[in-house]
VOPAGU-2260 file (C-alpha; in pm, 1 decimal, decimal comma):
REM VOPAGU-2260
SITE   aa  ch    i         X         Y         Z
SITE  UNK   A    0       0,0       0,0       0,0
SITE  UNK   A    1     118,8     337,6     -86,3
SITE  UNK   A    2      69,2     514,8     266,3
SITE  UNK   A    3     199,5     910,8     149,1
SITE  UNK   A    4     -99,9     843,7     -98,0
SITE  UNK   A    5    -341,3     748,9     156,6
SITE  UNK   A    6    -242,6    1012,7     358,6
SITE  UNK   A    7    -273,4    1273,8     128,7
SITE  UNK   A    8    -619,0    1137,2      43,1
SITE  UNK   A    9    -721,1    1137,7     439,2
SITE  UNK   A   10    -566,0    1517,9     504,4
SITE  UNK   A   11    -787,4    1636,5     258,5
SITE  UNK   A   12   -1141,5    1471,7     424,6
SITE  UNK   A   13   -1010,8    1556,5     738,6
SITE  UNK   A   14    -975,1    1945,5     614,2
SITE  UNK   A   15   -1352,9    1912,7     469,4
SITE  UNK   A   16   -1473,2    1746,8     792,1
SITE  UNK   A   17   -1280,3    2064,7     966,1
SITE  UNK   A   18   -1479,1    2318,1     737,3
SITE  UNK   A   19   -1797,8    2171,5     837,4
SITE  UNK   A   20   -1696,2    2199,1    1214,3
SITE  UNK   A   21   -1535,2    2571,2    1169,8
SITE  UNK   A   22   -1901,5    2660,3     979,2
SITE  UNK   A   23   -2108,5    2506,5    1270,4
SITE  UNK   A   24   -1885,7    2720,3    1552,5
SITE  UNK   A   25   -1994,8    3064,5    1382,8
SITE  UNK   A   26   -2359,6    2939,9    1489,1
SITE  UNK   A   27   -2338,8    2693,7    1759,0
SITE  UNK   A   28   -2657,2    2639,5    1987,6
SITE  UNK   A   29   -2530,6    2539,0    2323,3
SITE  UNK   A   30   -2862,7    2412,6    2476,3
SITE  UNK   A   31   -2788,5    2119,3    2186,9
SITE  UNK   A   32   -2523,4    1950,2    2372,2
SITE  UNK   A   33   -2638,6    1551,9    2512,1
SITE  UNK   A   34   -2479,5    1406,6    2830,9
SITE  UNK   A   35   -2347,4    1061,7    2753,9
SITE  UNK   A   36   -2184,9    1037,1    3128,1
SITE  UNK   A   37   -2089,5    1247,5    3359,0
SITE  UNK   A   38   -1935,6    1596,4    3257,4
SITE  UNK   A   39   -1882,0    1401,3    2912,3
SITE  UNK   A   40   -2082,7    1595,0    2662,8
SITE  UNK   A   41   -2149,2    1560,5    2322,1
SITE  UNK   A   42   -2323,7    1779,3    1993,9
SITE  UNK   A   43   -2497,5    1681,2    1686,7
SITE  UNK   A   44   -2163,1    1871,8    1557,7
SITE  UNK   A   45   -1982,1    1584,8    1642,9
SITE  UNK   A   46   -2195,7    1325,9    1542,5
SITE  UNK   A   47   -2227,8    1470,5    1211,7
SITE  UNK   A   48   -1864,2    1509,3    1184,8
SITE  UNK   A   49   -1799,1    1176,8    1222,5
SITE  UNK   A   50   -2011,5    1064,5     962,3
SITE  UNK   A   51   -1883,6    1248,1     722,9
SITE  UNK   A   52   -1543,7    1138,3     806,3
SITE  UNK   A   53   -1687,2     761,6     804,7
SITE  UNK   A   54   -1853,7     796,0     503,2
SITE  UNK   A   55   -1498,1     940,5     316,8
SITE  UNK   A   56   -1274,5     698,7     447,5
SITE  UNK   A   57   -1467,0     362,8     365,3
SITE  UNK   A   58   -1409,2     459,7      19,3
SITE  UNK   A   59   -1041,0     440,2      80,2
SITE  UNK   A   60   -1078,9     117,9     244,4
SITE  UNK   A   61   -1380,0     -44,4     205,9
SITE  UNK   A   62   -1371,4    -365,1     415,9
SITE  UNK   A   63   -1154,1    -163,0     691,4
SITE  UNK   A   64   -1298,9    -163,8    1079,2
SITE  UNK   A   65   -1400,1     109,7    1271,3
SITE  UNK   A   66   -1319,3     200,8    1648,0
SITE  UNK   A   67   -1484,9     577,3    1733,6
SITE  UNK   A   68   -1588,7     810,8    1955,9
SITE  UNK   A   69   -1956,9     873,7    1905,0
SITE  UNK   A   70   -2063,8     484,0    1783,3
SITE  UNK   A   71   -2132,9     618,4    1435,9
SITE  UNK   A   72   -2041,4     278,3    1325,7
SITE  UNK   A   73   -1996,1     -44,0    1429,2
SITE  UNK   A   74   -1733,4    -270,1    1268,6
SITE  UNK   A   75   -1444,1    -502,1    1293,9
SITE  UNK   A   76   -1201,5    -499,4     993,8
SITE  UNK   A   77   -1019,4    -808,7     909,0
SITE  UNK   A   78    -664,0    -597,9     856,8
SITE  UNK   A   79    -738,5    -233,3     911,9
SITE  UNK   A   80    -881,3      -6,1    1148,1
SITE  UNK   A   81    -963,6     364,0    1177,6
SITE  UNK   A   82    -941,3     523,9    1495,7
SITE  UNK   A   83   -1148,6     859,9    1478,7
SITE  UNK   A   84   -1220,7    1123,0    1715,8
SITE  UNK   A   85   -1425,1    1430,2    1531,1
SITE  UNK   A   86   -1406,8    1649,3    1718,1
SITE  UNK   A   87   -1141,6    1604,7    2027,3
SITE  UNK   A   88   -1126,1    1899,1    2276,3
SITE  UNK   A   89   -1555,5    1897,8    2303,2
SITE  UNK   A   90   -1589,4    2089,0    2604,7
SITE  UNK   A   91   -1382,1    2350,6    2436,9
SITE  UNK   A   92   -1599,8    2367,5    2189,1
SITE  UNK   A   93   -1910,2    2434,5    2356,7
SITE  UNK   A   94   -1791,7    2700,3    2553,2
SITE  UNK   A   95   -1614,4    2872,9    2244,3
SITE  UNK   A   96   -1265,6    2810,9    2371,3
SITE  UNK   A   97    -994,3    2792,0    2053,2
SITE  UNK   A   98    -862,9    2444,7    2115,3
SITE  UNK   A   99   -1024,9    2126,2    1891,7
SITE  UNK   A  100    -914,8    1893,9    1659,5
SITE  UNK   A  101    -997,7    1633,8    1458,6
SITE  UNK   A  102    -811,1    1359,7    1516,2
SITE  UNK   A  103    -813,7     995,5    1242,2
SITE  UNK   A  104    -573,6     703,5    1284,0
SITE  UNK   A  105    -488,3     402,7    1064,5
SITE  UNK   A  106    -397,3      97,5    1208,3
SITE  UNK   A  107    -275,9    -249,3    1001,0
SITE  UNK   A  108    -270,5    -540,5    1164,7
SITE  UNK   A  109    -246,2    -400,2    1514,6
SITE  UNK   A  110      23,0    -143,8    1401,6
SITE  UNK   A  111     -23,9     232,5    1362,8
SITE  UNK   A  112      76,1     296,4     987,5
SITE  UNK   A  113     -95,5     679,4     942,6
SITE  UNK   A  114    -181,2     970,2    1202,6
SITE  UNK   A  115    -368,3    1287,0    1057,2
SITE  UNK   A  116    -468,3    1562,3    1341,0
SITE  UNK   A  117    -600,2    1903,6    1236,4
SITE  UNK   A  118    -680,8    2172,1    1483,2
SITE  UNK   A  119    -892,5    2412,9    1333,7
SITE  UNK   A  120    -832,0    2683,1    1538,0
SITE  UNK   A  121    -490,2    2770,1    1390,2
SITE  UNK   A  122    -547,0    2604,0    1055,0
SITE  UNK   A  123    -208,2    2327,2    1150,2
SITE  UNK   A  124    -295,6    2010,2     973,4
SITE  UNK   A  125     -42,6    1748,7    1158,8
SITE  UNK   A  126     -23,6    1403,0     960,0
SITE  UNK   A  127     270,7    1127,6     971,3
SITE  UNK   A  128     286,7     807,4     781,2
SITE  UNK   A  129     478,8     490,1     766,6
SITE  UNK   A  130     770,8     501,7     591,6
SITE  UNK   A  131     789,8     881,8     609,3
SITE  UNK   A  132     834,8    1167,3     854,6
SITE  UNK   A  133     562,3    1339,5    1063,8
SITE  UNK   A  134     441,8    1742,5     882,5
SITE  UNK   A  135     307,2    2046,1     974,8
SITE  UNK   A  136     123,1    2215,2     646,4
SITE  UNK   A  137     345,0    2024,9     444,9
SITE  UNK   A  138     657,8    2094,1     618,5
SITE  UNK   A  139     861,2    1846,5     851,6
SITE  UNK   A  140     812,3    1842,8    1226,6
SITE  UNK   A  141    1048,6    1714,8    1470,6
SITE  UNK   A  142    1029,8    1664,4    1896,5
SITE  UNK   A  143    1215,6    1943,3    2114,1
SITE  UNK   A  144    1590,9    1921,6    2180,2
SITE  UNK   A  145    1538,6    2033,2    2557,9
SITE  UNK   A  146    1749,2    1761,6    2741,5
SITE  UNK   A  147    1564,0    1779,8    3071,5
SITE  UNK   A  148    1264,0    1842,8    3259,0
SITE  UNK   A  149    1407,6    2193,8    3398,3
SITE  UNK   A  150    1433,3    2340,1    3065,4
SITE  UNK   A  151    1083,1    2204,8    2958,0
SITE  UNK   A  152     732,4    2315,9    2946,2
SITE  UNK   A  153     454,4    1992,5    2947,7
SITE  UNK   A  154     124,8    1890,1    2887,2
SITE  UNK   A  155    -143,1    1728,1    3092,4
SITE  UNK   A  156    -519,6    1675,8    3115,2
SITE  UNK   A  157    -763,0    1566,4    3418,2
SITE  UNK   A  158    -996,2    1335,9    3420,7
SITE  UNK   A  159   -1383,6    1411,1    3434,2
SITE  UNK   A  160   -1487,9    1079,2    3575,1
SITE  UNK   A  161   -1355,2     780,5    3785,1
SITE  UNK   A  162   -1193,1    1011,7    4042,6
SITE  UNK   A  163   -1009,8     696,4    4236,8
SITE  UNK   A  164    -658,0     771,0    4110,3
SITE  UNK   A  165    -669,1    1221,6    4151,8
SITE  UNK   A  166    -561,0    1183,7    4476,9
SITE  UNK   A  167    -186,2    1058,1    4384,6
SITE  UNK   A  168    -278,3    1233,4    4041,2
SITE  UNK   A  169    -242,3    1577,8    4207,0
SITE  UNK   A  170      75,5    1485,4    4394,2
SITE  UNK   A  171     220,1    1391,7    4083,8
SITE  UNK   A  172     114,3    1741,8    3926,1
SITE  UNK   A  173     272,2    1907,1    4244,6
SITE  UNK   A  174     595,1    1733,3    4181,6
SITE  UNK   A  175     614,4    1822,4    3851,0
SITE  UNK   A  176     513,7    2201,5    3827,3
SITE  UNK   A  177     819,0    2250,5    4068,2
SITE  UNK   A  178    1024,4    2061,1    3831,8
SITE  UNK   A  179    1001,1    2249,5    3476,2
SITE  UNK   A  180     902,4    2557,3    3317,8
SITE  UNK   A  181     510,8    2512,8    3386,0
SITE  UNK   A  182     245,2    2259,4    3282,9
SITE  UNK   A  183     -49,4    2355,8    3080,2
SITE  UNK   A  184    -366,0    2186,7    3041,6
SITE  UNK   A  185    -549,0    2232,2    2694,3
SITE  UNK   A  186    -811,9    2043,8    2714,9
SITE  UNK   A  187    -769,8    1882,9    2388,5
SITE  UNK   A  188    -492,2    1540,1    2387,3
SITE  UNK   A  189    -511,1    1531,1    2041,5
SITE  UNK   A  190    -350,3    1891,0    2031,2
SITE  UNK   A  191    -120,3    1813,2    2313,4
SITE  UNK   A  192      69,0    1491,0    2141,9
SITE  UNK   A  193      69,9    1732,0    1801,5
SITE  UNK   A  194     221,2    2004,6    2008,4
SITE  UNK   A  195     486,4    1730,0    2182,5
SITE  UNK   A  196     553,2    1644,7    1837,6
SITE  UNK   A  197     689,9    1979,2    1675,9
SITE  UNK   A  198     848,5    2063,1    1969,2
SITE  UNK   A  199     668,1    2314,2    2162,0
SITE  UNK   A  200     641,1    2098,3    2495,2
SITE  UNK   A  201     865,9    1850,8    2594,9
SITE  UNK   A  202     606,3    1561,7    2728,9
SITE  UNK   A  203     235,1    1520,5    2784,9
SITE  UNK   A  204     118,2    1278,9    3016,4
SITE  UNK   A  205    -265,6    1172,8    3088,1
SITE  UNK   A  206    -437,7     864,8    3217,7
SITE  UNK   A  207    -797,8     773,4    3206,1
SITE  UNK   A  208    -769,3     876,0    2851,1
SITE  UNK   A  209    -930,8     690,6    2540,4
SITE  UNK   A  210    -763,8     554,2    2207,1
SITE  UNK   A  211    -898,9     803,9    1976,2
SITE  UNK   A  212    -842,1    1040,5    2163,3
SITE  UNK   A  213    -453,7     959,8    2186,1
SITE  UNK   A  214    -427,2     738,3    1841,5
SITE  UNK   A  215    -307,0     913,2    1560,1
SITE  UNK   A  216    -138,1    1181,9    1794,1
SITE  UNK   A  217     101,9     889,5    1947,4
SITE  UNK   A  218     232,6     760,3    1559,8
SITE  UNK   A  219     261,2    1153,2    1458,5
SITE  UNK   A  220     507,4    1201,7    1787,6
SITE  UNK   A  221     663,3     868,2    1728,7
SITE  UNK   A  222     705,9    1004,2    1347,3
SITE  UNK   A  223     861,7    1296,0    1507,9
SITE  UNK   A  224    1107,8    1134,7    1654,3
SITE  UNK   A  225    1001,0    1131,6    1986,3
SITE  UNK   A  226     861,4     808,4    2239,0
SITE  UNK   A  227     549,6     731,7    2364,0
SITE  UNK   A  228     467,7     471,7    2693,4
SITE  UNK   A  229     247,1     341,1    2953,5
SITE  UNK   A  230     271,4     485,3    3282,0
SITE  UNK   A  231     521,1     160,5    3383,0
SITE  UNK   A  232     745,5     248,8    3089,5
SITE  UNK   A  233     596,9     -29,2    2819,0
SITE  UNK   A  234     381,6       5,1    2448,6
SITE  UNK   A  235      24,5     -59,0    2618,4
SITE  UNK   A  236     -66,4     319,7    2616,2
SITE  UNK   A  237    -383,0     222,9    2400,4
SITE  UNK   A  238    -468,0     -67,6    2599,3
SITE  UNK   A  239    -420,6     111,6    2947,2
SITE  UNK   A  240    -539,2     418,1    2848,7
SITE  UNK   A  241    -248,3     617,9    2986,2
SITE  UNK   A  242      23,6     742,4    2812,4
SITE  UNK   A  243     346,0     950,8    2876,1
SITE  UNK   A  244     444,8    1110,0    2515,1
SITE  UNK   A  245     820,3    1258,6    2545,0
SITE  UNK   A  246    1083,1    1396,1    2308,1
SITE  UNK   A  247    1293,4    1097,5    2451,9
SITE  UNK   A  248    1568,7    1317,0    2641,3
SITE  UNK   A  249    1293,4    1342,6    2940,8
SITE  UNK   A  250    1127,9     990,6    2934,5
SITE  UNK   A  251    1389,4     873,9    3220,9
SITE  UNK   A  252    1274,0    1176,1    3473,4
SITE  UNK   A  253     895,2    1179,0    3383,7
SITE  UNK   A  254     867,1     823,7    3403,8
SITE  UNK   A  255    1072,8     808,3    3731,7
SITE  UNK   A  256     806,7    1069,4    3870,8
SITE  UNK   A  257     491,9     886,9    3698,9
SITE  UNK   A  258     632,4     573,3    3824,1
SITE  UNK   A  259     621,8     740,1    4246,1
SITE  UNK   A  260     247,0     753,5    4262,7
SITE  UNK   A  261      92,6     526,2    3994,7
């Protein structure tokens, strides 16, 4: 398979997907939003979104699976799988705060082969493939140089349900605000990995956190050159829903912190 091809083909429905979400913004009804759990809210934006994005990419791959956010679809592909989130960074969204992305993976065979991630906000379409490097608007990306947490500015996000683990989740946070140049939480993971992966933080580090939301931002930082884990240092990041994304010179000394409370 010719993945730059494929790629190409998926940036461009992800940037008409994007122009359909970036339309619906200018008007957006708040009193639309549905509650599928607690504090986890959802639109017919991104419902719609996702369609549109399912609807484009089974043409590209018509007997491929489907693993996404809002249940669009439901179906197991004997090879491939796409790993959608329309709209990541929801919350955002609704209140009309300039973080979202869409976010579509490619996996073959259990292995990530293509990562596309747009956030719409600043028109940066992110998008690695196998066999290549990871982009920015056509132009290569790579992780941060920084060779330690001091020097380095990171990523995080809280969880808004299944509070058990905040208790040693805040100590952790505490440890590491004292330890580098500030942490920031976006409220989009998507946009975090994207950012770890052209080198404006050094690490972003979540649990409780689901696939697509994490997917195709993982291969595009692992395209970049930088390493992603599970909190206890292995490739389960997926499976375990947590994940530690670094530009490699920090993994040692945010994994030795991770490692203190979880």
């Amino acid at each position: 398979m010719n993945y730059e091809l494929l790629c190409t083909k998926v940036v461009n429905i992800v940037k008409l997907t994007g122009n359909f979400i970036r339309k619906e913004a200018l008007q957006f009804d708040a009193d639309k939003i549905e509650y599928k759990g607690l504090n986890d809210m959802v639109s017919y934006v991104d419902k719609t979104a996702e369609e549109k994005l399912v609807k484009n990419l089974d043409k590209l791959i018509p007997d491929a699976g489907f693993l996404t956010e809002e249940k669009t679809i439901n179906r197991t592909g004997k090879s491939f799988t796409w790993i959608i989130d329309p709209l990541d960074g929801t919350t955002n969204f609704i209140h009309g705060i300039p973080t979202y992305a869409v976010s579509v993976a490619l996996y073959q065979d259990g292995e990530a082969v293509l990562g596309v991630v747009y956030e719409l906000n600043r028109g940066e379409m992110f998008y690695a493939y196998k066999g290549g490097g990871a982009f920015l608007n056509k132009k290569e990306i790579r992780v941060s140089s920084n060779p330690d947490l001091k020097s380095s500015l990171l990523a995080t996000g809280f969880p808004y349900y299944e509070f058990d683990e905040l208790p040693q989740y805040m100590k952790l946070l505490t440890e590491v605000m004292q330890k580098t140049h500030g942490l920031r939480r976006i409220g989009s993971a998507a946009t975090d990995l994207i950012y770890v992966a052209c080198g404006r933080f050094e690490a972003y580090f979540e649990f409780n956190i689901q696939a697509w939301d994490i997917a195709a931002g993982c291969f595009i930082v692992q395209q970049a050159g930088g390493e992603v884990l599970d909190f206890a240092g292995g490739a389960d990041f997926l499976e375990k829903r947590q994940v530690i994304a670094t530009n490699r010179k920090v993994t040692t000394e945010l994994l030795e912190a991770v490692r203190r409370y979880f």
